[in-house]
C-alpha positions as CSV (number, residue, x, y, z in Angstrom):
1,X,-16.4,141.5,-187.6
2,X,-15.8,141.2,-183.7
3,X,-16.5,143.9,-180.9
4,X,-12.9,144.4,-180.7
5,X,-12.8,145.7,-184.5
6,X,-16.3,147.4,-184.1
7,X,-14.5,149.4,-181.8
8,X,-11.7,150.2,-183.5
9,X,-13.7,151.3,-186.7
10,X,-15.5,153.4,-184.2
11,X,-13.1,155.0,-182.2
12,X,-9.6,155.1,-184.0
13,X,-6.8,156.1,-182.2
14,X,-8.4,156.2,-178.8
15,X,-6.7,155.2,-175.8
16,X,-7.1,152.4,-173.8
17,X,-8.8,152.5,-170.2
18,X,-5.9,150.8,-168.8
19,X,-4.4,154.5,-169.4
20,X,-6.7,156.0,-167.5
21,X,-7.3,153.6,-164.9
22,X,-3.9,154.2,-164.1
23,X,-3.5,157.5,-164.7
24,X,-6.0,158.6,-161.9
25,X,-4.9,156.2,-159.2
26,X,-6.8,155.7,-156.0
27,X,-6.6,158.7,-153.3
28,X,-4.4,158.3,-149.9
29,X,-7.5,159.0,-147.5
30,X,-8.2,157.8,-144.2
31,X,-10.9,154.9,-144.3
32,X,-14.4,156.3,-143.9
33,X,-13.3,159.8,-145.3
34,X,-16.0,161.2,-147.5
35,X,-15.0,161.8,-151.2
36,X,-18.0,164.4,-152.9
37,X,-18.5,167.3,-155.3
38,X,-20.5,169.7,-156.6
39,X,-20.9,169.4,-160.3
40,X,-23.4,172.2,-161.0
41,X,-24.0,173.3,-165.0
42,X,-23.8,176.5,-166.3
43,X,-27.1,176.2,-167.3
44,X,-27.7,178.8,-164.4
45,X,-26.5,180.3,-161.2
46,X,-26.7,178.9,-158.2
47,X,-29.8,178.4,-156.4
48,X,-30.4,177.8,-152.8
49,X,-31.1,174.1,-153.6
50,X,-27.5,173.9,-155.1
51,X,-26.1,175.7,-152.1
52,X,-27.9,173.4,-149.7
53,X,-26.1,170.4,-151.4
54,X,-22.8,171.9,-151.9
55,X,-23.2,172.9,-147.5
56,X,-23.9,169.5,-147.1
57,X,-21.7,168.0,-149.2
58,X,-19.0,170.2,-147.8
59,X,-19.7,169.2,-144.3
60,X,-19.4,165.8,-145.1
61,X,-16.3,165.8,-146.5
62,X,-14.4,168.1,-143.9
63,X,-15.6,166.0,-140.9
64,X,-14.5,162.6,-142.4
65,X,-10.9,164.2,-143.2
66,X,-12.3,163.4,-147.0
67,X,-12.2,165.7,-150.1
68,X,-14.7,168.4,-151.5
69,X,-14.0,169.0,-155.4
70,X,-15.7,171.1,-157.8
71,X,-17.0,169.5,-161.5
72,X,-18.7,171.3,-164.2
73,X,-20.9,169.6,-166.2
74,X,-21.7,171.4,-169.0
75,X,-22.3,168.6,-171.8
76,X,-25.4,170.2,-172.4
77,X,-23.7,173.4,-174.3
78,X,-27.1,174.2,-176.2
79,X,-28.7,175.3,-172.7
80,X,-25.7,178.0,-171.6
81,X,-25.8,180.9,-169.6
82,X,-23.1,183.9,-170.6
83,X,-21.0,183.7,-167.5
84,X,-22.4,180.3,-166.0
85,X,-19.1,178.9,-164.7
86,X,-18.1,182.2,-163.2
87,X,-21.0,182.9,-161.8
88,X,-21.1,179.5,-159.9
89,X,-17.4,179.8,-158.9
90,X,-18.3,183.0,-157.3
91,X,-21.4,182.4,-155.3
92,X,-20.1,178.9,-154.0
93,X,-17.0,181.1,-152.7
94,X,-18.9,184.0,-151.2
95,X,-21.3,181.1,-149.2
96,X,-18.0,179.7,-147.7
97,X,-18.4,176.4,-150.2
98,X,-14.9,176.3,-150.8
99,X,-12.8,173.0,-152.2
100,X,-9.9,171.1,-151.8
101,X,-9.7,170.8,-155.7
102,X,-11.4,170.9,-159.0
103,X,-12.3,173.4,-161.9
104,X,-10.1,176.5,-161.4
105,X,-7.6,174.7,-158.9
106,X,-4.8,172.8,-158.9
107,X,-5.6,168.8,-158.8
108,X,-4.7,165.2,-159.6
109,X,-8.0,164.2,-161.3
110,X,-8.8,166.8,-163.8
111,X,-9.7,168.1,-166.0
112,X,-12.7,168.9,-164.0
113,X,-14.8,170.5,-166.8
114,X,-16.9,167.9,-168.5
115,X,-16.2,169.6,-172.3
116,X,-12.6,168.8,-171.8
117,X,-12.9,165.2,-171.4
118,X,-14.0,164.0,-174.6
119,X,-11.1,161.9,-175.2
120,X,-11.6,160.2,-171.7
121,X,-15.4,159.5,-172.7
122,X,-14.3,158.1,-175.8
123,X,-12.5,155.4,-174.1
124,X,-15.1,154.3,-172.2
125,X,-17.6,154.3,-174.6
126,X,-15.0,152.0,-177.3
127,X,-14.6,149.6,-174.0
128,X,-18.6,148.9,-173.9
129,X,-18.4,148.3,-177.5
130,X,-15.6,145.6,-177.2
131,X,-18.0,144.3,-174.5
132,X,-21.1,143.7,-176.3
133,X,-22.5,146.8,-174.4
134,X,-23.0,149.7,-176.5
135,X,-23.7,150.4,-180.2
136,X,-24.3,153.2,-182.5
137,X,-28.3,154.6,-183.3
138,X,-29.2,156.1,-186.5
139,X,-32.4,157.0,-185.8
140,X,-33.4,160.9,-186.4
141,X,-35.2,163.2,-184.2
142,X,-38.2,162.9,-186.0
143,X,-38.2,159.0,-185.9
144,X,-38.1,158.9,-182.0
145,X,-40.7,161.5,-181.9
146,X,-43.1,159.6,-183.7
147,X,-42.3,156.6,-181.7
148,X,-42.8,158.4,-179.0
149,X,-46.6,159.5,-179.9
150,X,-47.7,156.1,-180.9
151,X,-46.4,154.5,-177.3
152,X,-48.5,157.3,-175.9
153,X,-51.6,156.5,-177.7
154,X,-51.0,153.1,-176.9
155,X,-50.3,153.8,-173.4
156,X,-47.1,152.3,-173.2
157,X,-44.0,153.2,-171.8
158,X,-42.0,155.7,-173.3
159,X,-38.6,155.4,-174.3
160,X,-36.1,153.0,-176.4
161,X,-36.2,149.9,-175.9
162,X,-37.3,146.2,-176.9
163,X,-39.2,147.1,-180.3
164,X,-38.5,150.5,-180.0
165,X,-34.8,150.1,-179.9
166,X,-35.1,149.9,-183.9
167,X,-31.0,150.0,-184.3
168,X,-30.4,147.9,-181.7
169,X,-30.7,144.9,-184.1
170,X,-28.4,145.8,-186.9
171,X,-25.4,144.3,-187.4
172,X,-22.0,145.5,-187.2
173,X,-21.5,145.2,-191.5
174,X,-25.1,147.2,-191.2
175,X,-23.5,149.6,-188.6
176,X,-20.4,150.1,-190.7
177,X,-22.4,150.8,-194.1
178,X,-23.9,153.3,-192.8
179,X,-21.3,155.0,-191.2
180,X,-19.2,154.9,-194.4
181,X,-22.3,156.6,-196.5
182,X,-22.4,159.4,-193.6
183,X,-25.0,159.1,-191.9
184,X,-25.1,160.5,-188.4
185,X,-24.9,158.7,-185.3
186,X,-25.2,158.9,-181.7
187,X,-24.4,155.9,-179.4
188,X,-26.5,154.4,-177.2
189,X,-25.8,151.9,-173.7
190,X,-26.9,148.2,-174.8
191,X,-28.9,147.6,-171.6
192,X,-29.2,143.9,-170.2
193,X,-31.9,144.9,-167.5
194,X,-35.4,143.5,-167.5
195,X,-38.1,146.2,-166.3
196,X,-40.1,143.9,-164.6
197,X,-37.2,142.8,-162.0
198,X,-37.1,144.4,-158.6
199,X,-34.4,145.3,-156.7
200,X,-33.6,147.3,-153.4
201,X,-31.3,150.4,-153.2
202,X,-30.4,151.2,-149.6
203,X,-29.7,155.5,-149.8
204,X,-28.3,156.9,-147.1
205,X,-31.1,159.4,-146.5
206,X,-34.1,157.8,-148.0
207,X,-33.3,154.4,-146.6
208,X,-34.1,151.1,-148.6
209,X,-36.0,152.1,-152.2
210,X,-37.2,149.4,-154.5
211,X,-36.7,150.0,-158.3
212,X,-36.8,148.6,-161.4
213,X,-33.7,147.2,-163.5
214,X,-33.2,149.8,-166.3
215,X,-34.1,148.3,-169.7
216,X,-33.7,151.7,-171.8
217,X,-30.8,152.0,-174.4
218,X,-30.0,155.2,-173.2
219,X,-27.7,157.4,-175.2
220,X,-24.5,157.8,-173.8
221,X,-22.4,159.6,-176.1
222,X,-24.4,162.8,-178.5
223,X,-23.7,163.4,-181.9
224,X,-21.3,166.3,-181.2
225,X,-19.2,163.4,-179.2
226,X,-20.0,165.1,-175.7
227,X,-21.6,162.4,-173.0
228,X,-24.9,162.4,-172.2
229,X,-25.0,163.2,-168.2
230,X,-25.7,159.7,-167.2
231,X,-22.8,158.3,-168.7
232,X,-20.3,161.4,-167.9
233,X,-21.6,160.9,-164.2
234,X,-20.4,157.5,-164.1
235,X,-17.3,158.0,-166.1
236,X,-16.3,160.9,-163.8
237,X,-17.0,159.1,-160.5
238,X,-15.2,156.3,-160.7
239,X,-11.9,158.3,-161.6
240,X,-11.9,160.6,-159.8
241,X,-13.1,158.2,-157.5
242,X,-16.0,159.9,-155.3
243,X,-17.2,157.6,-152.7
244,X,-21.0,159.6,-152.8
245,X,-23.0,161.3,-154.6
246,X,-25.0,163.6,-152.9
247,X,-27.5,165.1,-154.9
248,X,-32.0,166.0,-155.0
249,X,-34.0,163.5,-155.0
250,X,-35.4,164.4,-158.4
251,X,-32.0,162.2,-159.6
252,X,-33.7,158.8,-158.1
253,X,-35.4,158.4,-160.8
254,X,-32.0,157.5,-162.8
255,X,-30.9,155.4,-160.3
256,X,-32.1,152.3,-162.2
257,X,-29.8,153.6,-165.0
258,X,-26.3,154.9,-163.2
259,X,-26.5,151.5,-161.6
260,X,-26.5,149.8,-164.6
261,X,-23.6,151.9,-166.3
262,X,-21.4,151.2,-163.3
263,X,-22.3,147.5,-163.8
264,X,-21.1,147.4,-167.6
265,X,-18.5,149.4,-167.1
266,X,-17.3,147.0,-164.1
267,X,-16.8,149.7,-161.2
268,X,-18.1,149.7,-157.7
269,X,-20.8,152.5,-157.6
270,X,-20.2,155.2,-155.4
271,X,-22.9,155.0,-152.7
272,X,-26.1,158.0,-153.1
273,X,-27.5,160.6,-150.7
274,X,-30.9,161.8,-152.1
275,X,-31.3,165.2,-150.3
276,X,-35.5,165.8,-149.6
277,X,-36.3,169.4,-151.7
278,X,-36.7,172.9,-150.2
279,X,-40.3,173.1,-149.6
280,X,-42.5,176.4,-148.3
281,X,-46.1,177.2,-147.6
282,X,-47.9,177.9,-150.6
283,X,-49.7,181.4,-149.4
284,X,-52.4,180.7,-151.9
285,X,-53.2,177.5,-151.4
286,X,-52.0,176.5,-148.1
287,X,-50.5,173.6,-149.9
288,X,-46.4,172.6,-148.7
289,X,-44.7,172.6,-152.6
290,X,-41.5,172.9,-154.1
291,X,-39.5,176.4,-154.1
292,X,-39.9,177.6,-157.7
293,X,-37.6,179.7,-160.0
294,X,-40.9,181.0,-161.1
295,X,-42.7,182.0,-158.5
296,X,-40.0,182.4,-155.1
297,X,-37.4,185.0,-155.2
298,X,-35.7,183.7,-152.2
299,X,-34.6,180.6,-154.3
300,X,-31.9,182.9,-155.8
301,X,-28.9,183.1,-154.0
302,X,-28.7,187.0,-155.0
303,X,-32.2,187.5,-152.7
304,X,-30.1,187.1,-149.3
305,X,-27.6,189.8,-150.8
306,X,-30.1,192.4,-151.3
307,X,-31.7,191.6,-148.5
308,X,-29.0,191.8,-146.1
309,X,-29.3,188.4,-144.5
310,X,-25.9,187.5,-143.8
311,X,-23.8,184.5,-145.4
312,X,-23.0,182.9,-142.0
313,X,-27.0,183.3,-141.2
314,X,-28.0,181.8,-144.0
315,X,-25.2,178.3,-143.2
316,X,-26.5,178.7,-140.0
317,X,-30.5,178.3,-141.3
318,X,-29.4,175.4,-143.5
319,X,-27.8,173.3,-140.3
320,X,-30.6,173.6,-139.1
321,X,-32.8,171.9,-142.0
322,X,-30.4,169.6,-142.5
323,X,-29.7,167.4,-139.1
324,X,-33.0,166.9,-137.0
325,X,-30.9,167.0,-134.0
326,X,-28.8,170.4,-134.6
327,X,-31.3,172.9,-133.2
328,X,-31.0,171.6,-129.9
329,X,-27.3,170.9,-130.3
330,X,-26.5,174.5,-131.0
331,X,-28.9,175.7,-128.5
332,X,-26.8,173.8,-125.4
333,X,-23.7,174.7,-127.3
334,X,-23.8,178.7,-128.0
335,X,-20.0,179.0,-128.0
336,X,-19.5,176.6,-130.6
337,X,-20.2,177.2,-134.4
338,X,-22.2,174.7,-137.1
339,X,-18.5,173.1,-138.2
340,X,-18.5,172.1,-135.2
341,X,-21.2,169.4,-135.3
342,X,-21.2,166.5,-136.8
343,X,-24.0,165.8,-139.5
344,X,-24.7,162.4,-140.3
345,X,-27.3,161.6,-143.4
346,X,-29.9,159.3,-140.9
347,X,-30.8,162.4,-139.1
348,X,-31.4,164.3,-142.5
349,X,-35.3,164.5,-143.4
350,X,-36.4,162.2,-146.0
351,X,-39.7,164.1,-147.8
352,X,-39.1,167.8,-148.1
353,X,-37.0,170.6,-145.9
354,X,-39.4,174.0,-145.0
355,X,-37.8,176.3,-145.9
356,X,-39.6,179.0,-143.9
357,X,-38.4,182.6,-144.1
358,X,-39.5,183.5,-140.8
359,X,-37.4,180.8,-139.4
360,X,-34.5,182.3,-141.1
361,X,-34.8,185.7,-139.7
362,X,-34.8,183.7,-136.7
363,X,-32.0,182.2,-136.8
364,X,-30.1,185.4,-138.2
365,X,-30.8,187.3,-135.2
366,X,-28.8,184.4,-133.2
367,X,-26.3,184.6,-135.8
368,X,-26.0,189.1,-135.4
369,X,-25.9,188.3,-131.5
370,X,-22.9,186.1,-131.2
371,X,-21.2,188.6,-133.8
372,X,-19.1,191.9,-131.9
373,X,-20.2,195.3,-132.7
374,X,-17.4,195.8,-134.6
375,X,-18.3,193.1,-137.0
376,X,-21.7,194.2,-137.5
377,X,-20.7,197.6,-138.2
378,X,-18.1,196.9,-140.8
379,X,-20.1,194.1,-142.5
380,X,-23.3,196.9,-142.6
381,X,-21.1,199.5,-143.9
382,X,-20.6,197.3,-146.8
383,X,-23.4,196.2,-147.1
384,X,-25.0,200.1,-147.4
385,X,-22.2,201.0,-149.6
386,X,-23.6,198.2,-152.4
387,X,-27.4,199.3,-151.6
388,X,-27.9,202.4,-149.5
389,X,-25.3,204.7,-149.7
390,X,-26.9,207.9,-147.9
391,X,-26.8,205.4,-144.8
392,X,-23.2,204.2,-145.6
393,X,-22.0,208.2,-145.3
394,X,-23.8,208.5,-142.1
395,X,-22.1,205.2,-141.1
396,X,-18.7,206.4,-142.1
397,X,-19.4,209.8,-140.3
398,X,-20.1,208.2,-137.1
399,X,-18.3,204.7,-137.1
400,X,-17.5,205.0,-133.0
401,X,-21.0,206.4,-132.1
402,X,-22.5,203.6,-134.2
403,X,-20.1,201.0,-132.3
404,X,-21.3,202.1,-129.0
405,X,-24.6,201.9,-130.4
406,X,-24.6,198.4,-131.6
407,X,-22.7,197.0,-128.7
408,X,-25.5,198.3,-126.1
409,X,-26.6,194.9,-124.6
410,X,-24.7,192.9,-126.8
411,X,-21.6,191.8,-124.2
412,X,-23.6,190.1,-121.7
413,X,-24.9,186.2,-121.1
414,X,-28.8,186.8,-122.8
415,X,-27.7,189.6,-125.6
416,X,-30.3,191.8,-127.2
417,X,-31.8,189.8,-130.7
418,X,-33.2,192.5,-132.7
419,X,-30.6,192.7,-136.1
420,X,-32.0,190.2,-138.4
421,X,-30.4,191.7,-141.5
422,X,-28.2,194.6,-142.2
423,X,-31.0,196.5,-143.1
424,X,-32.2,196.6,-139.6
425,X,-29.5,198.7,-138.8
426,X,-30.9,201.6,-139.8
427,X,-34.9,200.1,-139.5
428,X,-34.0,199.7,-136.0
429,X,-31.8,202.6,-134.8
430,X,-32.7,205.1,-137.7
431,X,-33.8,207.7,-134.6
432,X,-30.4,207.7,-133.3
433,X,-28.9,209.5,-136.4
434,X,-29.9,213.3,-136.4
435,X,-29.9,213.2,-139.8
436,X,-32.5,211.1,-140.5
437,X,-34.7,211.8,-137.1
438,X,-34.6,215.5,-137.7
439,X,-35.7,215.3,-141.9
440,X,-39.1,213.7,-140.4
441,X,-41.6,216.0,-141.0
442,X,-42.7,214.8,-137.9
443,X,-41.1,211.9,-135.9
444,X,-44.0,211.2,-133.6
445,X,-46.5,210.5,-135.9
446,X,-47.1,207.2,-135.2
447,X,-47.2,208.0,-131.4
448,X,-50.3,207.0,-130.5
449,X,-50.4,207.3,-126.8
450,X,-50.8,211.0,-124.9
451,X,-48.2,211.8,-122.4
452,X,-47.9,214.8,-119.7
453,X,-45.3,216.0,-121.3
454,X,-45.2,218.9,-118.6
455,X,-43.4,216.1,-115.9
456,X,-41.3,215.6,-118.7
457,X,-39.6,219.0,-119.3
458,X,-39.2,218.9,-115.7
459,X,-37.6,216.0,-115.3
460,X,-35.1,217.3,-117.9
461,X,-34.9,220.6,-116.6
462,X,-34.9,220.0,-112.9
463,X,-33.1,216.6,-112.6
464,X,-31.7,214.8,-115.7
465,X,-27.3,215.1,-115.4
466,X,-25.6,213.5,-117.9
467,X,-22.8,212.8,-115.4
468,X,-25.1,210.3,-113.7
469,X,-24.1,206.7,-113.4
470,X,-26.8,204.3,-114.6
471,X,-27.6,203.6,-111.2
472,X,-28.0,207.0,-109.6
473,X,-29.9,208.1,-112.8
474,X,-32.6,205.5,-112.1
475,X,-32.9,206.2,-108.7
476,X,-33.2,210.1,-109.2
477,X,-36.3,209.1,-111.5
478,X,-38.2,207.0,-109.0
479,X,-38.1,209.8,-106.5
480,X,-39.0,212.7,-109.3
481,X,-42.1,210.3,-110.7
482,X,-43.0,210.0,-107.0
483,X,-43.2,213.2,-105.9
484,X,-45.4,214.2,-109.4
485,X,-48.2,211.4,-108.7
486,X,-46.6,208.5,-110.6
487,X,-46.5,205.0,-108.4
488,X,-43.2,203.7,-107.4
489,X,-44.0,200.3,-108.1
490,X,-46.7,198.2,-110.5
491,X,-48.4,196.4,-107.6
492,X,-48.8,199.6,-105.6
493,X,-50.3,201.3,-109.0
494,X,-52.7,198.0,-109.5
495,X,-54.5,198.3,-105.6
496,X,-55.4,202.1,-106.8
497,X,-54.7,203.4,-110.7
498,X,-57.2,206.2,-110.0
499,X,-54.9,207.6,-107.4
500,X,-51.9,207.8,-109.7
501,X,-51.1,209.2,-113.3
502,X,-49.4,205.8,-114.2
503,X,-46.5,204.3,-112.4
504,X,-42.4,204.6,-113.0
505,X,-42.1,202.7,-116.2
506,X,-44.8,204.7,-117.0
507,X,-42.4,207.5,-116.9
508,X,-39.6,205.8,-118.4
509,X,-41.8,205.1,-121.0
510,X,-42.1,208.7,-122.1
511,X,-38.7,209.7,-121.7
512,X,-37.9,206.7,-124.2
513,X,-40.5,207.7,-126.4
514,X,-39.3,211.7,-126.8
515,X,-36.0,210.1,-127.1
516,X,-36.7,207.5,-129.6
517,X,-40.1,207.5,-131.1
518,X,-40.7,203.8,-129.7
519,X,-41.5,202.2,-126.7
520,X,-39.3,199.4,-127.2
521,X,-35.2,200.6,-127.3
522,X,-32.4,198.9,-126.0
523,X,-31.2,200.0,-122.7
524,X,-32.7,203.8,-122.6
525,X,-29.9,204.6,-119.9
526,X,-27.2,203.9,-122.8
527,X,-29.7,205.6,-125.3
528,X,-29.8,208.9,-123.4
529,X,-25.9,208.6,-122.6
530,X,-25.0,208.4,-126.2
531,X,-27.6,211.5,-127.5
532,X,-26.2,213.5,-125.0
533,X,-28.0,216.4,-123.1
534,X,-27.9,219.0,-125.9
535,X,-29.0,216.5,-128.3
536,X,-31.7,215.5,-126.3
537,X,-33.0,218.9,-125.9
538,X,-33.8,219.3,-129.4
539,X,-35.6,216.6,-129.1
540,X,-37.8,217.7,-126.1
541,X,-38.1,220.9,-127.6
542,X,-39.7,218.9,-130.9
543,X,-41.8,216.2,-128.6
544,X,-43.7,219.5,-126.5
545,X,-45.2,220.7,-129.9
C-alpha cells in the first residue's frame, strides 16, 4: 500500500490542499505591513495578559497599514466556559481592540472559529500522510500514562517518541486492520527531528534563542477529528497568511514543534514575538512573580470596571509597559495620544513587564487631565449609574454645577491631577454636594488642627462679597488677616512667629477648611464661588460648633 492510498483509506472524500491553497490566496498589503490576530479560547474571559497582546498586536498592525483579525480556538471543547466567545468578543471591543476581520465579521479567510474547520484540517493532515509525515496511534489513555510513569522513574524524558512512539512502527496493512476492527485512533505528526541538534531562533523580542529540534510525535488531529492546537496554529497561519505571531512567552517552549509543522507541511513560518509576562511585587514575599488568576484580582479585565479606572487609562498604562521609550515620548508629546507612536518589538522588555498598580493610577490621572469636564462627567455618570446610583441622582441633579466643578483648574498649561478613577469623583469632591456634606454627623471630624474661628465669622460677616473678582477677593483677605494679627507674608511670619497668629495662607487655610473639610482643594476662590454665600453660611454656622 503507498502513502497516497494510506491516505485515501484515511481520509475519503477530502479535498485536496491545492483547493485551499487557492482558495485563500495571498493578501494585497503594502510590504512590511503587519498581518496578526488574537486567537483567544473560550476557555475563559479575557485577562489583562490577553488584552496586553491583543494592544500590542493591534498596534502593530495599524501602524504597518497591515491587518488585525480575530480567531477562536476552541479545539479544546471539553474545557468551555458558557458564554466564552461572547464574553471575549465583548471585552476586546469595550478595550478599543477592534479588527479588520475575523469571527463575527465579514472576511476572506474564514471561517475564523477553529470547530468549523474540520474539513480544512483534514486536508492537511491526509497531505502529511501522502508525505511520509503523519500516521495514526492506537494507543489508549491508559497505555501513555503508564509510559509516562516508567520514563519518570527512569528519569527520562517524557513524551512519545523513539521507543515510546509504540505505533509509530506498524505498518500501513497493521494500520488498516485495525481500523477495520474499530479501534480508535488519533493521529500523530511523524517527526524527523533529532533532540540533540541545536538550532538558533532569532524572536523579535527575545532576540536569538537556541533550541532543540522537536523529536516528539505530537498528536495533531484528536479522536473527535478536531486539531490539536499545534497543528491548527500552523494550519491557520499559513492561510490566512499571518506574517507574526505575537503571543507569551509561555508558547516558546513549542517553538521547536510549530517549526517543524511548518517544515513538513512546506510553508514559510510566520515570524514570533514572545511578549515578557505581567509581573508584580509579591507583598508577601517581596518576590517579582507572575500575575495569578488565583491570587490578583486586577488580572481580570472586570477589576478596572468596578474600579473605575478608565479604558483609555488602562491603553495608556499598557504603552507604557510595552515600549521602553514611550514614557518619555508621551511626556514631550502631551497633545498627542499612544496611536500616535510608533512601537517597535526591540524596545519591548524581554523578562517580565511590572505591572504595578500604583503606576497605573498614575498614569490615569494624566489620562482624566487631558480629558474636558464634560467627558469626565458624562463617563462618571455612567459609571455611578452601573455602581453607585445615590451618586448618579446627585450627578443628574446637578450636571452644570458638577461641570464647573470638574473643570476648576483643568483648562490651563499644568492641569490639576487628582481624578484617578471615577470613584474619585465623589472621594474627592463629596463636600461639595450638600447632600452628602450635610448627612455627616459631623464633617469635621477628622480636623485635626484648632482654628480661631472668631476671625473667621468675621471675615464672613464683615468682608466676604460674592461679587468679588478673584483678584479683589484675595486682596480684601490679606488686609482683613493683617489687621487681626496674621503675617502678610511667610518670611515676615518666620523672623517673629510669636508675634503673629500664623500668616495669610494660614487664613486661607481655615476658610478652605470650614468650606471643605480639607486643606488641600482645588482653587478655594472657585470653591467658594460655586457654594455661594448662603451655602457657605450653613457651613460656618456648622464649623463654629
Amino acid at each position: 500500500m503507498t502513502d497516497k492510498e494510506f491516505a485515501d483509506f484515511l481520509f475519503p472524500e477530502v479535498k485536496e490542499i491545492a483547493y485551499y491553497e487557492e482558495k485563500y490566496g495571498s493578501r494585497n498589503l503594502p510590504d512590511g505591513a503587519v498581518v496578526t490576530r488574537c486567537a483567544p479560547s473560550p476557555t475563559g474571559f479575557v485577562h489583562m495578559g490577553s488584552l496586553y497582546q491583543g494592544f500590542i498586536a493591534k498596534q502593530m498592525a495599524r501602524q504597518s497599514g497591515g491587518v488585525l483579525f480575530l480567531r477562536i480556538e476552541d479545539t479544546d471543547q471539553k474545557r468551555e466556559v458558557e458564554n466564552g466567545v461572547e464574553g471575549i468578543v465583548k471585552d476586546f471591543k469595550e478595550y478599543g481592540i477592534t479588527f479588520d476581520e475575523g469571527y463575527g465579521m465579514d472576511g476572506d479567510y474564514g471561517p475564523y472559529i477553529q470547530s468549523e474547520r474540520g474539513e480544512i484540517y483534514k486536508a492537511y493532515v491526509k497531505y502529511l500522510v501522502e508525505k511520509g509525515y503523519a500516521y495514526p496511534c492506537f494507543c489508549t489513555p491508559e497505555e501513555i500514562d503508564e509510559n509516562r510513569k516508567i520514563q519518570e522513574a527512569t528519569k527520562e524524558r517524557i513524551g512519545y517518541y523513539g521507543r515510546w512512539s509504540t505505533c509509530r512502527g506498524l505498518t500501513k496493512e497493521e494500520a488498516v486492520e485495525k481500523i477495520k476492527s474499530g479501534k480508535p485512533f488519533i493521529m500523530r505528526m511523524k517527526s524527523q527531528g533529532d533532540f540533540r541538534v541545536k538550532h538558533i531562533y532569532h524572536d523579535l523580542i527575545k532576540g536569538d534563542l537556541e533550541y532543540p529540534e522537536n523529536d516528539l510525535d505530537h498528536v495533531i488531529l484528536k479522536s473527535d477529528g478536531l486539531p490539536t492546537y499545534h497543528f491548527a496554529h500552523a494550519v491557520d497561519d499559513h492561510l490566512m497568511h499571518t506574517t507574526h505571531v505575537i503571543r507569551g512567552d509561555e508558547w516558546v517552549s513549542s517553538l521547536p514543534v510549530h517549526l517543524e509543522l511548518f517544515h513538513l507541511l512546506g510553508f514559510e513560518p510566520p515570524k514570533y514575538a514572545h511578549i515578557a509576562p505581567l509581573t508584580k511585587k509579591d507583598e508577601e514575599t517581596g518576590n517579582i512573580r507572575k500575575l495569578s488568576k488565583r491570587k490578583d484580582p486586577e488580572l481580570a479585565v472586570s477589576y478596572y470596571h468596578e474600579a473605575g479606572i478608565p479604558v483609555g487609562a488602562v491603553n495608556l498604562f499598557l504603552a507604557t509597559i510595552a515600549n521602553s521609550s514611550f514614557e518619555e515620548w508621551y511626556l514631550q508629546n502631551q497633545d498627542k495620544s499612544y496611536t500616535d507612536f510608533t512601537f517597535t518589538f526591540d524596545k519591548m522588555p524581554i523578562g517580565g513587564s511590572l505591572f504595578d498598580l500604583e503606576k497605573l493610577e498614575s498614569v490615569s490621572k494624566i489620562y482624566f487631565s487631558k480629558l474636558s469636564a464634560k467627558q469626565v462627567y458624562e463617563e462618571t455618570l455612567n459609571y455611578a449609574k452601573e455602581y453607585d446610583a445615590s451618586f448618579a441622582e446627585i450627578l443628574e441633579k446637578y450636571k452644570d454645577y458638577t461641570i464647573s466643578l470638574l473643570n476648576i483648574e483643568r483648562e490651563i498649561e499644568r492641569p490639576r491631577k487628582d481624578i484617578g478613577s471615577y470613584k474619585d469623583v465623589k472621594k474627592e469632591f463629596w463636600y461639595m454636594y450638600d447632600e452628602l456634606f450635610f448627612t455627616k454627623e459631623n464633617p469635621y471630624s477628622e480636623v485635626e488642627k484648632t482654628y480661631p474661628k472668631e476671625d473667621l465669622q468675621a471675615y464672613f460677616e464683615e468682608v466676604y462679597d460674592a461679587s468679588d473678582s478673584e483678584e479683589e477677593w484675595f486682596s480684601k483677605i490679606k488686609t482683613f488677616a493683617e489687621a487681626h494679627g496674621y503675617a502678610v507674608n511667610r518670611k515676615l511670619y518666620k523672623e517673629n512667629p510669636e508675634n503673629f497668629k500664623g500668616q495669610v495662607g494660614d487664613f486661607c487655610e481655615m476658610i478652605r477648611v470650614m468650606a471643605t473639610t480639607k486643606t488641600i482643594s482645588p482653587n478655594l476662590y472657585d470653591i467658594l464661588q460655586l457654594l455661594g454665600k448662603e451655602r457657605l453660611q450653613k457651613r460656618l454656622a456648622l464649623f463654629m460648633k
